[in-house]
C-alpha positions as CSV (number, residue, x, y, z in Angstrom):
1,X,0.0,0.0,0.0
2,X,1.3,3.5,-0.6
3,X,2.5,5.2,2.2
4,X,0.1,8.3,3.0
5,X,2.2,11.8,3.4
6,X,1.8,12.3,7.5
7,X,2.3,15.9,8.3
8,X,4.2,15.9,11.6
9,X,4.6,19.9,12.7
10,X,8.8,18.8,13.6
11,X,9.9,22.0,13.7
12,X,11.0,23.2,17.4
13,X,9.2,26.4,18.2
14,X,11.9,29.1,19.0
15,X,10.6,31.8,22.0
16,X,9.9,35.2,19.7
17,X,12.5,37.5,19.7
18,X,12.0,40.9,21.1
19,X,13.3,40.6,24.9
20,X,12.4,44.2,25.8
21,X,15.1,45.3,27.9
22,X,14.2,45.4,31.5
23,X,17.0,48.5,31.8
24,X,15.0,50.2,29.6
25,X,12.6,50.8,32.4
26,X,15.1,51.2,35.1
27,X,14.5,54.8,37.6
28,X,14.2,57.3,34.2
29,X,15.8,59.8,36.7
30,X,19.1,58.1,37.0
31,X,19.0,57.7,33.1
32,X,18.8,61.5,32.4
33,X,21.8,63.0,31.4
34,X,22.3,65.6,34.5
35,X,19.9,67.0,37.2
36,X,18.2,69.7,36.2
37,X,19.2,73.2,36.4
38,X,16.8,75.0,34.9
39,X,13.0,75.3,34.5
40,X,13.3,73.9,31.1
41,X,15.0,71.0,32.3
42,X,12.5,70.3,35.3
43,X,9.8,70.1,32.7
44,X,11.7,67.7,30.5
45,X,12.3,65.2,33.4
46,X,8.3,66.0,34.9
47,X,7.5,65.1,31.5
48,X,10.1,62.0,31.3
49,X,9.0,60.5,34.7
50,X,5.3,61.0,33.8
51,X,5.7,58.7,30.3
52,X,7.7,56.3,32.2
53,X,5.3,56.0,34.9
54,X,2.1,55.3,31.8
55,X,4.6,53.4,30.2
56,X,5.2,50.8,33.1
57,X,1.2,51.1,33.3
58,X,1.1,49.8,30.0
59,X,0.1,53.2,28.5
60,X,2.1,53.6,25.5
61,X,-0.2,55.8,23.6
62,X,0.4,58.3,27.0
63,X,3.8,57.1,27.3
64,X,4.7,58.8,23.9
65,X,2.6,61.9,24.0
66,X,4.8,62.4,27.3
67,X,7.9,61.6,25.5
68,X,7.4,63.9,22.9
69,X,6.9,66.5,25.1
70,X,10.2,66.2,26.9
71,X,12.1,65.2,23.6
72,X,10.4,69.2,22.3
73,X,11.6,70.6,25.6
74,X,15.2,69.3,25.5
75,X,15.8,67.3,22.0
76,X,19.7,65.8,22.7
77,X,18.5,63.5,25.2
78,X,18.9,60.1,24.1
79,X,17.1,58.2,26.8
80,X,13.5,59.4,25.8
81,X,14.3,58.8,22.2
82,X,15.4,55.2,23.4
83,X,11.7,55.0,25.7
84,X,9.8,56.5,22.9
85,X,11.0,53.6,20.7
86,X,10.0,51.0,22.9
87,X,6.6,52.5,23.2
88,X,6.1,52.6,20.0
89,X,7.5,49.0,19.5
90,X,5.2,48.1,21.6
91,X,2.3,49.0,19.4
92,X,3.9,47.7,16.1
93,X,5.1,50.8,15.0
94,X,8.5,49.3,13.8
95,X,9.7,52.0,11.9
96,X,9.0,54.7,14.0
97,X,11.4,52.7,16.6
98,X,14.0,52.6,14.4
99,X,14.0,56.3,13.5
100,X,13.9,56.4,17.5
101,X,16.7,54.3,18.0
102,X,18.5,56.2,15.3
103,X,18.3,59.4,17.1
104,X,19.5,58.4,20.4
105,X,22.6,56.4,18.7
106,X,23.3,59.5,16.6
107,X,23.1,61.7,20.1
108,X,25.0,59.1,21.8
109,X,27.0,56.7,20.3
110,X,27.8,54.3,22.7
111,X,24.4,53.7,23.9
112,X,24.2,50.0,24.0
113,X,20.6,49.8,25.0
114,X,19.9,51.8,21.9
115,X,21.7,49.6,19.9
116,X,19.6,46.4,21.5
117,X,16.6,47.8,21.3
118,X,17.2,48.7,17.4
119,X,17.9,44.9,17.1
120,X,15.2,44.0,18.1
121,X,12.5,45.9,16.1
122,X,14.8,45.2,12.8
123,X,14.8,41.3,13.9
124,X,10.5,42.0,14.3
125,X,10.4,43.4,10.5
126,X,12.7,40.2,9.5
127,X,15.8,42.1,8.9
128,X,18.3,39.8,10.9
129,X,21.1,41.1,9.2
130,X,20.8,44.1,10.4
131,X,19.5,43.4,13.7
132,X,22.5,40.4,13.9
133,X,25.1,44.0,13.7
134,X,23.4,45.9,15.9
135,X,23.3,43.0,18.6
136,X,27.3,42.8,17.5
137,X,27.6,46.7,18.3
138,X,25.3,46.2,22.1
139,X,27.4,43.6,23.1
140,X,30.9,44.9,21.8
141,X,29.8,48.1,24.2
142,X,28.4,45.7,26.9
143,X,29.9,42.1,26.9
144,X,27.9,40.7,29.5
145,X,24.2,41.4,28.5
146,X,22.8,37.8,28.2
147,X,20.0,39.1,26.4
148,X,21.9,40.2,23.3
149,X,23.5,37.1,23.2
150,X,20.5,34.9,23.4
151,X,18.7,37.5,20.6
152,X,21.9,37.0,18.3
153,X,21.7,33.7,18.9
154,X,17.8,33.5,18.0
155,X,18.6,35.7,14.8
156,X,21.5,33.6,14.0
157,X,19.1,31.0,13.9
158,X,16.5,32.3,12.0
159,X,19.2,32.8,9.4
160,X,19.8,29.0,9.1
161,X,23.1,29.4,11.3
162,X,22.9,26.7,14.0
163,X,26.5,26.2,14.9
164,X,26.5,30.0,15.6
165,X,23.4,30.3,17.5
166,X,24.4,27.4,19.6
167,X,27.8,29.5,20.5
168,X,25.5,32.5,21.2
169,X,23.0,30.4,23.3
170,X,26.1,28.5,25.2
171,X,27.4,32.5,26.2
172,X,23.9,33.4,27.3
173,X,23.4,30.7,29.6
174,X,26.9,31.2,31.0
175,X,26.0,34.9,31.7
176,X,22.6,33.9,33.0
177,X,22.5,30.1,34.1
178,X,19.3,30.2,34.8
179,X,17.8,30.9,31.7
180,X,15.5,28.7,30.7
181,X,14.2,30.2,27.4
182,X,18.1,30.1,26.2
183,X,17.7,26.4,26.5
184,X,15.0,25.6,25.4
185,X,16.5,27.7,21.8
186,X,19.8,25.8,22.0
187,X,17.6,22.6,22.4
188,X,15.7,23.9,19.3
189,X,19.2,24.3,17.0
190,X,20.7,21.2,18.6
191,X,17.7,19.4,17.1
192,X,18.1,21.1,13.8
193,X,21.4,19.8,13.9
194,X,20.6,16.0,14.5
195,X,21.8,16.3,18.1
196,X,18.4,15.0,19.5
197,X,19.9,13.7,22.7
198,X,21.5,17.0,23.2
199,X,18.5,19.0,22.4
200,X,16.4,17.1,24.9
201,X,19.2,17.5,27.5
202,X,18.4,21.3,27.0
203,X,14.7,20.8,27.1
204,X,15.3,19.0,30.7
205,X,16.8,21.3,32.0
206,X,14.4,24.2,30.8
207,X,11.8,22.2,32.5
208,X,14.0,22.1,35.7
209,X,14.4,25.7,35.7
210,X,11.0,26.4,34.6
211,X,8.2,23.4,35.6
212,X,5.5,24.9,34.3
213,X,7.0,25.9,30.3
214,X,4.8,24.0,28.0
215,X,6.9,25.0,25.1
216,X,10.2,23.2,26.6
217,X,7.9,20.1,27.1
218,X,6.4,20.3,23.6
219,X,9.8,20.2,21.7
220,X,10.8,17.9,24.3
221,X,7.9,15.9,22.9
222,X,9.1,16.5,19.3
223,X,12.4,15.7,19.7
224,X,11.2,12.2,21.9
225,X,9.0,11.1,18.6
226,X,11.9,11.7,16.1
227,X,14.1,9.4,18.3
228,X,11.1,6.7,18.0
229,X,9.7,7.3,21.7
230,X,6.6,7.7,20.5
231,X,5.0,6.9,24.2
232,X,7.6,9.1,25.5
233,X,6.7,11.5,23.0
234,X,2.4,11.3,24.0
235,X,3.4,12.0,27.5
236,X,5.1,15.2,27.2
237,X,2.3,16.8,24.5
238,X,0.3,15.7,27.6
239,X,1.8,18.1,29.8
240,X,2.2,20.7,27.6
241,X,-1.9,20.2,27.2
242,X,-2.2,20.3,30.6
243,X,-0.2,23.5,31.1
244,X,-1.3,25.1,27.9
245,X,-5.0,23.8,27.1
246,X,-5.6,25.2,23.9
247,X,-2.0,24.3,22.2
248,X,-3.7,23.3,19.1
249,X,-0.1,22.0,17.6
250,X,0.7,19.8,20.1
251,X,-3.0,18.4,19.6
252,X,-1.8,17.3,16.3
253,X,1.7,16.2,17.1
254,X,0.0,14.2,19.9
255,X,-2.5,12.4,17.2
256,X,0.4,12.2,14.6
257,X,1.9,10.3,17.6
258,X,-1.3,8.0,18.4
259,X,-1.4,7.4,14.4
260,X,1.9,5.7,14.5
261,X,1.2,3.7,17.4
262,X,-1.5,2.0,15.3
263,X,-4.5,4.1,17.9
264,X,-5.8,5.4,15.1
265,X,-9.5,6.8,16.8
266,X,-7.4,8.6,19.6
267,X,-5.3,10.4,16.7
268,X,-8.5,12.0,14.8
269,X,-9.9,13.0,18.4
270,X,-7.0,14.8,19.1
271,X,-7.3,16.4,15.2
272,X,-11.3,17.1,16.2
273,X,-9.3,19.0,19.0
274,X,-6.9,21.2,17.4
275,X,-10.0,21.9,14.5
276,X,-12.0,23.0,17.3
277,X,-9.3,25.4,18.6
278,X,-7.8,26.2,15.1
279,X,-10.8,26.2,12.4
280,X,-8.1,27.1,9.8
281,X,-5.4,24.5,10.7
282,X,-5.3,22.6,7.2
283,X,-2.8,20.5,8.7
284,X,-5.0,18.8,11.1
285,X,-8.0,18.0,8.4
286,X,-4.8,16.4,5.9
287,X,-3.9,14.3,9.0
288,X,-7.4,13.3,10.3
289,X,-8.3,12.7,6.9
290,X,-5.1,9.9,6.8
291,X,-6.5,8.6,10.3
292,X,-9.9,8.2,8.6
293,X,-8.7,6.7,5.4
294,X,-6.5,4.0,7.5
295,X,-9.8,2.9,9.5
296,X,-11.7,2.6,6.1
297,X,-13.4,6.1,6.1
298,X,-12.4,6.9,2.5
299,X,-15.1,9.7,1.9
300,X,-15.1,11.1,5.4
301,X,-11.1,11.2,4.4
302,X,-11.9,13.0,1.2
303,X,-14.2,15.3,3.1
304,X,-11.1,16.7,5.0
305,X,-8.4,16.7,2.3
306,X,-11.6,19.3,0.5
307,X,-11.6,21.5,3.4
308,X,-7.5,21.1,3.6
309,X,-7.8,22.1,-0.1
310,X,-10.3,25.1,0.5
311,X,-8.3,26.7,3.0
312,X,-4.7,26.5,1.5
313,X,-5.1,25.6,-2.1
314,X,-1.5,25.4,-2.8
315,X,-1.3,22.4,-0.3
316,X,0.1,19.5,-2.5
317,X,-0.2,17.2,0.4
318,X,-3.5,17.2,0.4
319,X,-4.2,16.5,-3.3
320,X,-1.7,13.7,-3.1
321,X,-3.4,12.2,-0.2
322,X,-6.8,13.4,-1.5
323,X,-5.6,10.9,-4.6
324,X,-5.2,8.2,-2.7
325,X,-8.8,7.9,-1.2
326,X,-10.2,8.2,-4.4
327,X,-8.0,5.5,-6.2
328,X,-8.8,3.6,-2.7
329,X,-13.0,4.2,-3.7
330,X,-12.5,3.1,-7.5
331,X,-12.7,6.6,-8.7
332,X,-9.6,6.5,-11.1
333,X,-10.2,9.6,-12.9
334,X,-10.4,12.0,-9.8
335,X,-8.0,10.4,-8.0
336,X,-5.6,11.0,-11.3
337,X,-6.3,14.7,-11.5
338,X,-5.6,15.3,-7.9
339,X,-2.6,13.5,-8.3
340,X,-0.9,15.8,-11.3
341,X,-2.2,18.8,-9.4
342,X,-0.4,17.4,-6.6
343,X,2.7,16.6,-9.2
344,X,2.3,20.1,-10.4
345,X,2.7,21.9,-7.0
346,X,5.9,19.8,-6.2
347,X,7.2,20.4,-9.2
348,X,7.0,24.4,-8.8
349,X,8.2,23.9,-5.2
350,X,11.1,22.2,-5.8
351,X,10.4,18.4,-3.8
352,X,11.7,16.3,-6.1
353,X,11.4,13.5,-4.3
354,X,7.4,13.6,-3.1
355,X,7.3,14.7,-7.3
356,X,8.6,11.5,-8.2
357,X,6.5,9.4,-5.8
358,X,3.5,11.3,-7.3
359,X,4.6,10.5,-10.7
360,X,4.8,6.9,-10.0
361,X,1.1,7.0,-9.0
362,X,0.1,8.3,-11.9
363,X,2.1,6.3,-14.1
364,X,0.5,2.9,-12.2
365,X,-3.4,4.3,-12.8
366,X,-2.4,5.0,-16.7
């Protein structure tokens, strides 16, 4: 029998970037430049002190009508540039950040936090180049921020550079030991690597550090199935349920892990699950629609390929698999016209290798 594409979700999730720095919050006071001398400058830190305060309130709006006002009173201050930035990062104004950040570094140079926090919103727009060199630049002028070492090494990542986010990662948890989100992200490159005993001696000791992290104990999970411990595997999406109940993913890595097991009915409830928390997840229909087609439900199988289909159309799983339940139910023609759709999609994507197992299918039906 032909072997069903299974869509297992392996890729570790990586904790976002964007670590707001906690200095960036420390007594705004003590960040300004010098105490105030005259009326002007009493305003400018009245003004500072009031944003801050919104700010730590979770006022950004406030925050940076505050912040402008100080930054009109007294413009070569970098620290309410730097504060301004983070409001507005806060409220996805990327850009206006930058040209934030851009100020304060051009006022003062050596401003490592500016540097950071510039990282950081170019790392948010997908520019880790440019946020890689300005995490290069914070930590030159500050070599023992864990933080920027553990965003490079998340960036590094992103960038398809393991080895060098594992270096990054490795610094970051000797800076700050008890990091647990830094292990759980070298767990995540170690796996990429093939280390999967490595990565889930990261993922341990994340959960040591951190008991309740569902994430550590997903990719712990992940990591557990590739290694063929698929029981193992069940039990850790079972805590990461149990911590995070509406972790639709690890609903479908659970049932991908059921499915191989042979437990077939317990891998499309967990796929009802994930639907029910995820209505768009085209995933979950492909691989409930595989757990139905195995226990002889060809046409409910079809039924989920066709919502799999209508909600990403360019999903050439689906039409393969889609195929497959159709040639299964003696319907040659349509299962030979989902099939060269399917070819077709490899084909422009570039898998050559599910493009020839397509191809093969077609040729037998012909």
């Amino acid at each position: 029998m032909v072997r069903r594409f299974l869509l297992l979700i392996t890729l570790a999730v990586t904790i976002s970037l964007g670590r707001e720095p906690l200095s960036s919050y420390a007594d705004p006071i003590a960040q300004s430049s010098t105490q105030p001398a005259t009326k002007i400058a009493q305003a400018y830190l009245d003004y500072f002190n009031r944003a801050w305060e919104k700010q730590d309130r979770g006022d950004n709006q406030g925050a940076i009508a505050d912040y402008n006002e100080a930054i009109r009173l007294t413009p070569d201050y970098a620290d309410a540039y730097v504060n301004r930035g983070i409001a507005k990062s806060a409220l996805g104004d990327k850009q206006g950040a930058i040209a934030d950040y851009n100020e304060a570094i051009r006022l003062t140079p050596d401003y490592a936090l500016a540097y950071y926090s510039r990282g950081i919103a170019k790392s948010d727009l997908g520019d880790n180049q440019g946020a890689i060199a300005d995490y290069n630049e914070a930590i030159r002028l500050k070599p023992d921020d864990a933080d920027a070492y553990y965003n490079r090494g998340t960036a590094k990542s992103d960038l398809g550079d393991k080895q060098g986010a594992i270096a990054d990662f490795n610094e970051a948890i000797r800076l700050k030991p008890d990091d647990a989100d830094a292990y759980v992200n070298r767990g995540n490159a170690k796996s990429d690597l093939g280390d999967k005993q490595g990565a889930i001696a990261d993922y341990n000791e994340a959960i040591r550090l951190k008991p309740n992290d569902a994430l550590a104990y997903y990719n712990r999970g992940l990591a557990k199935s590739d290694l063929g411990d698929k029981q193992g595997a069940i039990a850790d999406y079972n805590e990461a349920i149990r911590l995070k109940p509406d972790y639709a993913i690890a609903y479908v890595n659970r049932g991908n892990a059921k499915s191989e097991l042979g437990d077939k009915q317990g891998a499309i409830s967990d796929y009802n699950e994930a639907i029910r928390l995820k209505p768009d997840f085209a995933i979950a229909y492909v691989n409930r629609g595989n757990a139905k087609s195995d226990v002889g439900d060809k046409q409910g199988a079809i039924t989920d390929y066709n919502e799999a289909i209508r909600l990403k159309p360019d999903f050439a799983p689906a039409y393969y698999n889609r195929g497959l339940a159709k040639s299964d139910s003696g319907d040659k023609q349509g299962a030979l016209t989902d099939f060269r759709k399917a070819a077709q999609l490899y084909q422009t994507q570039g898998n050559t290798e599910s493009y020839q197992k397509v191809i093969k299918n077609i040729e037998s039906l012909q």
